[in-house]
N, CA, C and O atoms as a printed pandas DataFrame, in Angstrom:
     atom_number atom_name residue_name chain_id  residue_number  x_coord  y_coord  z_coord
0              1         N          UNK        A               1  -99.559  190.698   63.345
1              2        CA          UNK        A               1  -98.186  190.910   63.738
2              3         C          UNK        A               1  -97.684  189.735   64.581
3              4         O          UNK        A               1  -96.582  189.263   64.303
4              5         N          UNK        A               2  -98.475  189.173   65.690
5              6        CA          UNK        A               2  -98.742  188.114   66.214
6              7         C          UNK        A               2  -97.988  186.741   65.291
7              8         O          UNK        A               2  -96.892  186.265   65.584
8              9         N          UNK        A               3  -98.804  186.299   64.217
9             10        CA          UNK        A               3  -98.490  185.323   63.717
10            11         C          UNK        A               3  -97.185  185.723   62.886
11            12         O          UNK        A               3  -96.397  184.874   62.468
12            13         N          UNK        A               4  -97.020  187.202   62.671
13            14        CA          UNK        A               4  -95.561  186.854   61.658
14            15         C          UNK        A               4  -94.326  186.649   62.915
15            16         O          UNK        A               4  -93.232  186.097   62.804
16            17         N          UNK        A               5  -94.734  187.083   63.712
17            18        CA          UNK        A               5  -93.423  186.776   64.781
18            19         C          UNK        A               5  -92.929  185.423   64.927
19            20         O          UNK        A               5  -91.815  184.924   64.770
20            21         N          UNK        A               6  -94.479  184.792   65.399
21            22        CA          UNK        A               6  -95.004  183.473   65.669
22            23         C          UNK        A               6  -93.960  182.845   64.192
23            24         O          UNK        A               6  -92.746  182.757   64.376
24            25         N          UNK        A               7  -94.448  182.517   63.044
25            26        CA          UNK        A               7  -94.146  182.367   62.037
26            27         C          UNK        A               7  -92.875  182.535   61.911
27            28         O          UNK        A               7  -92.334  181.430   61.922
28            29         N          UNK        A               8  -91.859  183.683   61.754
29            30        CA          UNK        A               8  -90.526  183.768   61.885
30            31         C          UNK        A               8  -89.781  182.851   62.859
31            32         O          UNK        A               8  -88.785  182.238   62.474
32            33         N          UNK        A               9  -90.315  182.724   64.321
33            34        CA          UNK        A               9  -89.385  181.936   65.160
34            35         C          UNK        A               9  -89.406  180.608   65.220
35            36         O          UNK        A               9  -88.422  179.945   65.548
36            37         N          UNK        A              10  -90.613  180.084   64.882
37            38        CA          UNK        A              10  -91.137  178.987   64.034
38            39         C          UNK        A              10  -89.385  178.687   63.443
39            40         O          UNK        A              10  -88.435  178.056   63.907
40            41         N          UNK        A              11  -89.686  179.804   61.763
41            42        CA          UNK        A              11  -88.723  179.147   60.395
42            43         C          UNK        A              11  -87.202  179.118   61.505
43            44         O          UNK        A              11  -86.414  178.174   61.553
44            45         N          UNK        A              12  -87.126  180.041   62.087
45            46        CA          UNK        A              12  -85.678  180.296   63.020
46            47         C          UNK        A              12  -85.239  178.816   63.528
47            48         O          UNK        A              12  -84.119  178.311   63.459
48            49         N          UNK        A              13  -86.380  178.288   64.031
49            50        CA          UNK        A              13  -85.534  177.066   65.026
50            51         C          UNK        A              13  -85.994  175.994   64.238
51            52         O          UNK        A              13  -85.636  175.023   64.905
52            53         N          UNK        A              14  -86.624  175.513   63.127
53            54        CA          UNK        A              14  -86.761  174.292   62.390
54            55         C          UNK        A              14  -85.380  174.343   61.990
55            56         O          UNK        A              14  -84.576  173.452   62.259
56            57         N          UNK        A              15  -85.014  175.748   61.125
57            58        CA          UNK        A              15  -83.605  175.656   60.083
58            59         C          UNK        A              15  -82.878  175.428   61.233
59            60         O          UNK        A              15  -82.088  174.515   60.992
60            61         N          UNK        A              16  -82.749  175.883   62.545
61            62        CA          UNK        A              16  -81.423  175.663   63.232
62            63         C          UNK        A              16  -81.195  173.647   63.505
63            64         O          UNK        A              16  -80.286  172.835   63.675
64            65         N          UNK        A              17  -82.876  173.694   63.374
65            66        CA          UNK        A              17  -82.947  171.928   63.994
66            67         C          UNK        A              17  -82.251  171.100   62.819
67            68         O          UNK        A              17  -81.502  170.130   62.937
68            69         N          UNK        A              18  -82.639  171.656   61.790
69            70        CA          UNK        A              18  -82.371  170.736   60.415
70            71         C          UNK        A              18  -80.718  171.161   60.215
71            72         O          UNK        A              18  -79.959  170.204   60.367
72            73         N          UNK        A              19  -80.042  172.518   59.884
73            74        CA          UNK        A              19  -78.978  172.912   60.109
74            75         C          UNK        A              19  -77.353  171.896   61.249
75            76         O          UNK        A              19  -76.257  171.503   60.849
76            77         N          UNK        A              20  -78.047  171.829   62.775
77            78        CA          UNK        A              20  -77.361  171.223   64.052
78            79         C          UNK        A              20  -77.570  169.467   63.423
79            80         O          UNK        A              20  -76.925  168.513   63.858
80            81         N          UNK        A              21  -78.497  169.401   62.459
81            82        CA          UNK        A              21  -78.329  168.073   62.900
82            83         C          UNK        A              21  -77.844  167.175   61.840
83            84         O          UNK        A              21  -77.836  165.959   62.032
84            85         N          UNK        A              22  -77.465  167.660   60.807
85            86        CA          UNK        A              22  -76.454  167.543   59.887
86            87         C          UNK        A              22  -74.771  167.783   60.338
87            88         O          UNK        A              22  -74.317  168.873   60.685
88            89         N          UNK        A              23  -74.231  166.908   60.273
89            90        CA          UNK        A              23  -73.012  167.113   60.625
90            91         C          UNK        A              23  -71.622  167.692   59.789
91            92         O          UNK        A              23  -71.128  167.130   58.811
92            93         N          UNK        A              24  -71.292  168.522   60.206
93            94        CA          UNK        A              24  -70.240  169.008   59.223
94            95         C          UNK        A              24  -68.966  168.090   59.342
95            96         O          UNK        A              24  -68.583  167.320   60.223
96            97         N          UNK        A              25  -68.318  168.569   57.787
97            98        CA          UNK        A              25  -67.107  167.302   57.751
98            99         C          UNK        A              25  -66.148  167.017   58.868
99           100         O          UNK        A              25  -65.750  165.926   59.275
100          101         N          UNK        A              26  -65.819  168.413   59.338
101          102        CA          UNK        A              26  -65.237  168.685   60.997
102          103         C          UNK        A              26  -65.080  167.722   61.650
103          104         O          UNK        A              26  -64.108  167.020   61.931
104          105         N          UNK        A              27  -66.289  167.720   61.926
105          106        CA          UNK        A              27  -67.121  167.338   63.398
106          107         C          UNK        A              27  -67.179  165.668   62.519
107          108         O          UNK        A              27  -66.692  164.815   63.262
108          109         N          UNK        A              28  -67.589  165.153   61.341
109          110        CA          UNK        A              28  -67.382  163.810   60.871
110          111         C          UNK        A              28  -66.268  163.436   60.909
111          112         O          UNK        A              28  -66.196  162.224   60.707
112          113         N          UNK        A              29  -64.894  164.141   61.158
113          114        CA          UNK        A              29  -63.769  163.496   60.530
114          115         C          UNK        A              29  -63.563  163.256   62.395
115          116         O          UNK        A              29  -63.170  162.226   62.943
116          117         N          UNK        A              30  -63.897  164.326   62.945
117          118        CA          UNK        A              30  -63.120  164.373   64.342
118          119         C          UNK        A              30  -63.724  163.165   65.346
119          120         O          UNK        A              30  -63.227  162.801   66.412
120          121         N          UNK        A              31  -65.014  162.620   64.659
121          122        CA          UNK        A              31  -65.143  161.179   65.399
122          123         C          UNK        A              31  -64.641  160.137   64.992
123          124         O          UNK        A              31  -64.561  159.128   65.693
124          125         N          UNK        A              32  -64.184  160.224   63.679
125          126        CA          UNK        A              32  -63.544  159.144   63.668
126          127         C          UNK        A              32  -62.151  158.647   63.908
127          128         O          UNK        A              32  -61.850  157.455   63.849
128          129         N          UNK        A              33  -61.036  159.943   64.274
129          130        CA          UNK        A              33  -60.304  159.919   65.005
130          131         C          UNK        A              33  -60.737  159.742   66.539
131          132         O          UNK        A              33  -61.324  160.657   67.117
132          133         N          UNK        A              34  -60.520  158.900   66.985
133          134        CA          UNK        A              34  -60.284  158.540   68.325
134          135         C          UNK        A              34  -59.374  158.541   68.940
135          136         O          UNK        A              34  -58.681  157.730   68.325
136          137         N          UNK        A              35  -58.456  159.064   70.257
137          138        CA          UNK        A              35  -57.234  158.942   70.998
138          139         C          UNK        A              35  -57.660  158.172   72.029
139          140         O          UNK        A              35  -58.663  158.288   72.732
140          141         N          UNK        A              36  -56.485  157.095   72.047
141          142        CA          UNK        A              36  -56.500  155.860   73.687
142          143         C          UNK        A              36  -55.495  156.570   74.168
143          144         O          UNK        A              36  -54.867  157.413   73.528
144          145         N          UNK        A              37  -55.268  156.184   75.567
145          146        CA          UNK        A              37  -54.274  156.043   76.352
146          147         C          UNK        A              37  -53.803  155.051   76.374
147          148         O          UNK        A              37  -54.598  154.722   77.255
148          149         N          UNK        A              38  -53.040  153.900   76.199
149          150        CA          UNK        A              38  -52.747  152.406   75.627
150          151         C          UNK        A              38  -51.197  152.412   76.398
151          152         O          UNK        A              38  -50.544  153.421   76.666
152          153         N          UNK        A              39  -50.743  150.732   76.719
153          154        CA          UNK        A              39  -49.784  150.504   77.325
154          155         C          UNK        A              39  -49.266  149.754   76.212
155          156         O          UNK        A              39  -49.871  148.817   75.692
156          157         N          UNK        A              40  -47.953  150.247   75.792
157          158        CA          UNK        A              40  -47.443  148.989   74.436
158          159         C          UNK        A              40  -46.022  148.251   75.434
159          160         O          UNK        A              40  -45.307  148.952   76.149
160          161         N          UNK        A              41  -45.897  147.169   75.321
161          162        CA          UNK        A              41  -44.588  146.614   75.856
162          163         C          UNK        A              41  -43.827  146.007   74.147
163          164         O          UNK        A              41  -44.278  145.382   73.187
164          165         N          UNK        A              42  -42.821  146.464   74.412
165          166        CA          UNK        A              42  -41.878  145.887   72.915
166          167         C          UNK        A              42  -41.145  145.283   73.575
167          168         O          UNK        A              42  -40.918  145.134   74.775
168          169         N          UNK        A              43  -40.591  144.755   72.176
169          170        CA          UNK        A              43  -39.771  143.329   72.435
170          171         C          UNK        A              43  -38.512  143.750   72.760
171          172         O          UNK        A              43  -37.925  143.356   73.768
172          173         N          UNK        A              44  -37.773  145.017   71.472
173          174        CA          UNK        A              44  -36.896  145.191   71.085
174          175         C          UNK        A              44  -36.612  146.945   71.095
175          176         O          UNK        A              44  -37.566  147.718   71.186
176          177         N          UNK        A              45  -35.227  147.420   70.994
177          178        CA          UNK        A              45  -35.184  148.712   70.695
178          179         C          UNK        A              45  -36.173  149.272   69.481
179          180         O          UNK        A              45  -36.671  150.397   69.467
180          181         N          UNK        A              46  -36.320  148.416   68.633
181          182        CA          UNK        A              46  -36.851  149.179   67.461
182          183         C          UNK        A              46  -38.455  148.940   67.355
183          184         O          UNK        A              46  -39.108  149.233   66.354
184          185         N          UNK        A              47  -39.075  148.276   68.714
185          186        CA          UNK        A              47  -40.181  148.422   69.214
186          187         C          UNK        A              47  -40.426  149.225   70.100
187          188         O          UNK        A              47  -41.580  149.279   70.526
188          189         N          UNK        A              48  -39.358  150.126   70.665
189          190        CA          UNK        A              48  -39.453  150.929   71.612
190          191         C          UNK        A              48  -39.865  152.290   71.033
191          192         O          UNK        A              48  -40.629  153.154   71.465
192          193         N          UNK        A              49  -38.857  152.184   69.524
193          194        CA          UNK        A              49  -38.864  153.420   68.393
194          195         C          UNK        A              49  -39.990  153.645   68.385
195          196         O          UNK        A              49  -40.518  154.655   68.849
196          197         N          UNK        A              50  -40.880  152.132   67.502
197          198        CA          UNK        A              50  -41.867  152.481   67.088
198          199         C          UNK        A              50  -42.872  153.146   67.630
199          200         O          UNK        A              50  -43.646  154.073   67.388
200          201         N          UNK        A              51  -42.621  152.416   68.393
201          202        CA          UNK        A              51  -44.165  153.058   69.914
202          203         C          UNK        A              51  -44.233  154.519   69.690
203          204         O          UNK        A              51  -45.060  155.135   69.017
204          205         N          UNK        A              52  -42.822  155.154   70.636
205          206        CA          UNK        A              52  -42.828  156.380   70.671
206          207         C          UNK        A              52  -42.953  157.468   69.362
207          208         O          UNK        A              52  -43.275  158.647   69.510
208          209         N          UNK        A              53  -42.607  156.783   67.949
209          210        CA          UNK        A              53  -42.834  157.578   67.315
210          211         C          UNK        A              53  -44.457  157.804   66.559
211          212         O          UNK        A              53  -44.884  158.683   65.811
212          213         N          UNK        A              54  -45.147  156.456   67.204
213          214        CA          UNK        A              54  -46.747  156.730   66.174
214          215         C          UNK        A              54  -47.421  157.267   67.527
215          216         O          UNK        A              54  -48.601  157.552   67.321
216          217         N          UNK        A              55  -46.980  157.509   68.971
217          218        CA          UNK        A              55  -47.815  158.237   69.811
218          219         C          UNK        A              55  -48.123  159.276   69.778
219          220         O          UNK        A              55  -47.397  159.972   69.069
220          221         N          UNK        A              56  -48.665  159.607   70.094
221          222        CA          UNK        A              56  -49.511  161.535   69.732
222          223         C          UNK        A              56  -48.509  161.994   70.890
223          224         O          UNK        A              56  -47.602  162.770   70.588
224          225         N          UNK        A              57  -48.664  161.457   72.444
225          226        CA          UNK        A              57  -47.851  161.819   73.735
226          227         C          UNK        A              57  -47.281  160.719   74.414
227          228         O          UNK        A              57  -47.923  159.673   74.508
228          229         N          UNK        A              58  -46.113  160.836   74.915
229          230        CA          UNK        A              58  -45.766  159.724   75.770
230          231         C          UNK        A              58  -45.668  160.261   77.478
231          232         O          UNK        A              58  -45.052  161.128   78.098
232          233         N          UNK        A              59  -46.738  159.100   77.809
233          234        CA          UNK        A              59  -47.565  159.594   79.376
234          235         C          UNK        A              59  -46.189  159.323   80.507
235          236         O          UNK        A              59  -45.746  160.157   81.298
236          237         N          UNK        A              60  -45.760  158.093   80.326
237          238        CA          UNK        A              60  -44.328  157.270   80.966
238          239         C          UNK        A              60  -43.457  156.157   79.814
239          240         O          UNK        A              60  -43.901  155.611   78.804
240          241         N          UNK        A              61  -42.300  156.100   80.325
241          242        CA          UNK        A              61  -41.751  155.256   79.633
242          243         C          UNK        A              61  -41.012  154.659   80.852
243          244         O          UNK        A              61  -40.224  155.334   81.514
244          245         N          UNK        A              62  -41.345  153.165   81.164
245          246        CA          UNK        A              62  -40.914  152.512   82.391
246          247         C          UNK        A              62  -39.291  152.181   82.452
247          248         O          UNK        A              62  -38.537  151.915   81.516
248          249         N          UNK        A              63  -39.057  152.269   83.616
249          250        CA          UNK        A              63  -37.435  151.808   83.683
250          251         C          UNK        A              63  -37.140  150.729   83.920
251          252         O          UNK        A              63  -36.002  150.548   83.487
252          253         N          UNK        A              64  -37.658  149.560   84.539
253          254        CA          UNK        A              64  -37.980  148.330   84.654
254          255         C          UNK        A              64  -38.471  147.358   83.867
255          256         O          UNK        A              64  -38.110  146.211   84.133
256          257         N          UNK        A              65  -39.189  147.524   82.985
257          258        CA          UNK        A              65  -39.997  146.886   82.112
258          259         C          UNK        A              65  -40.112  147.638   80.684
259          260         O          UNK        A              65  -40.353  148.829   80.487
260          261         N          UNK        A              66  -39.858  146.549   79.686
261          262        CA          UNK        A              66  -39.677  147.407   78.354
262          263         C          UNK        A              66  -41.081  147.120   77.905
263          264         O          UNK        A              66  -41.566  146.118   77.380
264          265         N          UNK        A              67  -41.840  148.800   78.415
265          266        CA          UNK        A              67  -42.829  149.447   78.061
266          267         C          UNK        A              67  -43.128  150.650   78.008
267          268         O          UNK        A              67  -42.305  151.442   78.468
268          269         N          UNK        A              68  -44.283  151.126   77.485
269          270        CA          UNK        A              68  -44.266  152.871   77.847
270          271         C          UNK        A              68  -45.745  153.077   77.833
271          272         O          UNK        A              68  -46.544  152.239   77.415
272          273         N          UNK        A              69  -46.082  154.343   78.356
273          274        CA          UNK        A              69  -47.169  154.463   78.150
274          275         C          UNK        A              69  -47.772  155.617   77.033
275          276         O          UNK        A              69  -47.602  156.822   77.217
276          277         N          UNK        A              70  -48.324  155.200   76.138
277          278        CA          UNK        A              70  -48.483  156.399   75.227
278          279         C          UNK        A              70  -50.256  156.730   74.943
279          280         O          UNK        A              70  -51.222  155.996   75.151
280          281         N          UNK        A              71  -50.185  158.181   74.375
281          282        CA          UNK        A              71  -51.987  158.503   73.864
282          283         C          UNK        A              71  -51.547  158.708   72.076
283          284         O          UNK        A              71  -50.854  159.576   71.543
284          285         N          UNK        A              72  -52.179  157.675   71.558
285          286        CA          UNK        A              72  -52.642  157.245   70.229
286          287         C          UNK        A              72  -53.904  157.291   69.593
287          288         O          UNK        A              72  -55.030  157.189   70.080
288          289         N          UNK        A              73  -53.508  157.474   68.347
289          290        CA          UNK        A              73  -55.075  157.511   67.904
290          291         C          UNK        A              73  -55.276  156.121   67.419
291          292         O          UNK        A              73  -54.298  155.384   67.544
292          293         N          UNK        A              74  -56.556  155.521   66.790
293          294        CA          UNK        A              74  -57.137  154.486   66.470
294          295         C          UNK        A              74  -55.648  153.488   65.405
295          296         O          UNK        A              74  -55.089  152.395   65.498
296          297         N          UNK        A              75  -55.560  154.841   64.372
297          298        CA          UNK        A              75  -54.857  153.954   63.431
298          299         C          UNK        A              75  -53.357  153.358   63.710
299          300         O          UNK        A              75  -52.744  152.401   63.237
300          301         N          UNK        A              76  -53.014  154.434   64.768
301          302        CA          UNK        A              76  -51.539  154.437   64.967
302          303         C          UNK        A              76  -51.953  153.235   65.794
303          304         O          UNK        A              76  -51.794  152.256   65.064
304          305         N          UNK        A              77  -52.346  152.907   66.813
305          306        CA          UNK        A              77  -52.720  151.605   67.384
306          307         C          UNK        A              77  -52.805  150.284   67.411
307          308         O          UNK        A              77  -52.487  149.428   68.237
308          309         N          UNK        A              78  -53.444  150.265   66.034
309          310        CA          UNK        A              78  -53.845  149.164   65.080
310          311         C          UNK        A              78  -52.414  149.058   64.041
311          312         O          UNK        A              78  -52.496  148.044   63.348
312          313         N          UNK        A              79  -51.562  149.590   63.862
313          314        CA          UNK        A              79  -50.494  149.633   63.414
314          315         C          UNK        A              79  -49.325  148.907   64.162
315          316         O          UNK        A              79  -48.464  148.238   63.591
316          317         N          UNK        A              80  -49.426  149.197   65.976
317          318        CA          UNK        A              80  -48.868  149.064   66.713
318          319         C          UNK        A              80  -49.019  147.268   66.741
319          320         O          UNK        A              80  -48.135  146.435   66.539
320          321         N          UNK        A              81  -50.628  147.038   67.104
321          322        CA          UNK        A              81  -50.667  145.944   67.334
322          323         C          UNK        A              81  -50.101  145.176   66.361
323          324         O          UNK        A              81  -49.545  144.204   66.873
324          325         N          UNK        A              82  -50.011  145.201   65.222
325          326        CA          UNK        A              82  -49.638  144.606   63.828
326          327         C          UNK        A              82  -48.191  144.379   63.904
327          328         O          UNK        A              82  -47.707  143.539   63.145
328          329         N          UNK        A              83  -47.226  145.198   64.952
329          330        CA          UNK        A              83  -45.925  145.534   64.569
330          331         C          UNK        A              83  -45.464  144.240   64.760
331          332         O          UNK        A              83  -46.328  143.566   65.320
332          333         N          UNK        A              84  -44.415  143.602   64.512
333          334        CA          UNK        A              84  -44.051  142.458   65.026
334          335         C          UNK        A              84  -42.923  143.121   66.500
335          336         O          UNK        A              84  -42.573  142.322   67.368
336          337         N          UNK        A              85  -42.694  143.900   66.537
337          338        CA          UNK        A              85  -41.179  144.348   67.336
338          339         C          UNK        A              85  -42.026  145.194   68.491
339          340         O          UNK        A              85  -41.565  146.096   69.190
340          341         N          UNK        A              86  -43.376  144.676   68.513
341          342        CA          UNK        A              86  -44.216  145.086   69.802
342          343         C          UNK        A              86  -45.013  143.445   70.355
343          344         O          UNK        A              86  -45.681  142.831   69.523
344          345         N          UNK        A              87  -44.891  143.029   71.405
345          346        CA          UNK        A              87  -45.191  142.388   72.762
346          347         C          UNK        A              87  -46.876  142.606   72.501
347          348         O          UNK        A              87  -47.621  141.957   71.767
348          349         N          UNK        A              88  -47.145  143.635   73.287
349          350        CA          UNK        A              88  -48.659  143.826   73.225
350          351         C          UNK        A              88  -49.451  144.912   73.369
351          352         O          UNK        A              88  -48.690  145.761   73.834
352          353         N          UNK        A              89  -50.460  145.366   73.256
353          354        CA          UNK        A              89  -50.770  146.892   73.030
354          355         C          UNK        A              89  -52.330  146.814   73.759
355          356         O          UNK        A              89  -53.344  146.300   73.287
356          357         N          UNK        A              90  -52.135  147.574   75.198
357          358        CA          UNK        A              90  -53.441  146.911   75.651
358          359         C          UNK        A              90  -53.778  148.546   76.395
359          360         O          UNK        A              90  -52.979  149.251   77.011
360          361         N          UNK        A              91  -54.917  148.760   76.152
361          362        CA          UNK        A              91  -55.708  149.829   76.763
362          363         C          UNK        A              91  -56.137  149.981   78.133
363          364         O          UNK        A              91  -57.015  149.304   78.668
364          365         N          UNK        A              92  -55.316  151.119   78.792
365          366        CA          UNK        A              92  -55.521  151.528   80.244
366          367         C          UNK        A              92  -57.283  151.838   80.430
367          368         O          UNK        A              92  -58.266  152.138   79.753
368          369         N          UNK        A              93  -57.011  151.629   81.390
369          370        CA          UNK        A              93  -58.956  151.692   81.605
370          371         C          UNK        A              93  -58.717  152.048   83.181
371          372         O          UNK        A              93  -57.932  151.537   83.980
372          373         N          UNK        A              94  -59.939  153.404   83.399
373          374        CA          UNK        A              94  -59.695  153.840   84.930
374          375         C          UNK        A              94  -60.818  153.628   85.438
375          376         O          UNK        A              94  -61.695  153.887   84.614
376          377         N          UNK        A              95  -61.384  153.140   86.793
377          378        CA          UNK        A              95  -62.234  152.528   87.086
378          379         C          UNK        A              95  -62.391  153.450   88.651
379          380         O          UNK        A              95  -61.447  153.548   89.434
380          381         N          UNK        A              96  -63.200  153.819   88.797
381          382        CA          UNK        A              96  -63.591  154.396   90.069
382          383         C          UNK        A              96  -64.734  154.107   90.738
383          384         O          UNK        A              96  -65.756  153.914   90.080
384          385         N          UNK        A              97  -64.769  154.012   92.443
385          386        CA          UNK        A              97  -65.743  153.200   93.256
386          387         C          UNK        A              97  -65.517  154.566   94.238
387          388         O          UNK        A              97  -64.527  155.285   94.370
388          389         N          UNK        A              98  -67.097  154.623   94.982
389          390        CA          UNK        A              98  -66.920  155.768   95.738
390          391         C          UNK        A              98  -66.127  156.773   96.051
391          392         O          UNK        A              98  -65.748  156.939   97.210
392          393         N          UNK        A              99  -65.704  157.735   94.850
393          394        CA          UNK        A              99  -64.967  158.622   95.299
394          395         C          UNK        A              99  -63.269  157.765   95.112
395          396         O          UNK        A              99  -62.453  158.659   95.338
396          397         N          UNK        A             100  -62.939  157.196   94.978
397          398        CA          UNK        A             100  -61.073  156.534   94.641
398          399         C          UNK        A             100  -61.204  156.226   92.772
399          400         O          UNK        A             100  -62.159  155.906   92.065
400          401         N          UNK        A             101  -60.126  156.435   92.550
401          402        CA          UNK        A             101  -59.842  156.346   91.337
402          403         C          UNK        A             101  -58.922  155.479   91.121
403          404         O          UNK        A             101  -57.818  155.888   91.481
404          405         N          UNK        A             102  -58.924  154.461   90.685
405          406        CA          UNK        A             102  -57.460  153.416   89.965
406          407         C          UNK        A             102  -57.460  152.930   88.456
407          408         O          UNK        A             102  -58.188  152.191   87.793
408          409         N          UNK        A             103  -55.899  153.950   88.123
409          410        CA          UNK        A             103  -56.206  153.367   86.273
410          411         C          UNK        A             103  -55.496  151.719   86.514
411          412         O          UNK        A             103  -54.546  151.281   87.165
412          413         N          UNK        A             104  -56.135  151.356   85.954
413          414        CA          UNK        A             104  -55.325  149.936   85.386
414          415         C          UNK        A             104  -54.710  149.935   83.915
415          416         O          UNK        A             104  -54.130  148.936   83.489
């Protein structure tokens, strides 16, 4: 009785090992979407469009400086950078030292 238990929990956690470690399409598609937080500055109104319309969210849109801040995914990004009626498309990065936090 011993070994069929033994034996059962055995087959239980190999299939779960072999099962978990195969990845479902899900979980494949959802890494390869990636979201940045990214700073785009445009040149023009119709770089301003663009921005805001391939962002997933817009974090700020500055009043001073024609920029905004948006969260994008990989492709919309790479689209951005390509645009001609966008300046530059550069990724916020937050950096923390004992306890303080500053995004750049």
């Amino acid at each position: 009785m011993r070994k069929k238990n033994m034996l059962l929990v055995s087959s239980i956690l190999s299939i779960g090992l072999v099962l978990g470690g195969i990845p479902h399409q899900n979980q494949a598609s959802a890494k390869s979407i990636q979201k940045k937080e990214v700073l785009v500055v445009y040149k023009n109104a119709k770089g301003k469009q663009d921005a805001i319309k391939s962002s997933e969210k817009i974090k700020h849109q500055f009043k001073a400086l024609p920029a905004v801040s948006v969260t994008a995914d990989t492709a919309n990004i790479q689209k951005l950078e390509n645009n001609p009626d966008i300046a530059s498309v550069e990724t916020k990065y937050c950096v923390s030292h004992s306890g303080f936090e500053k995004v750049i």
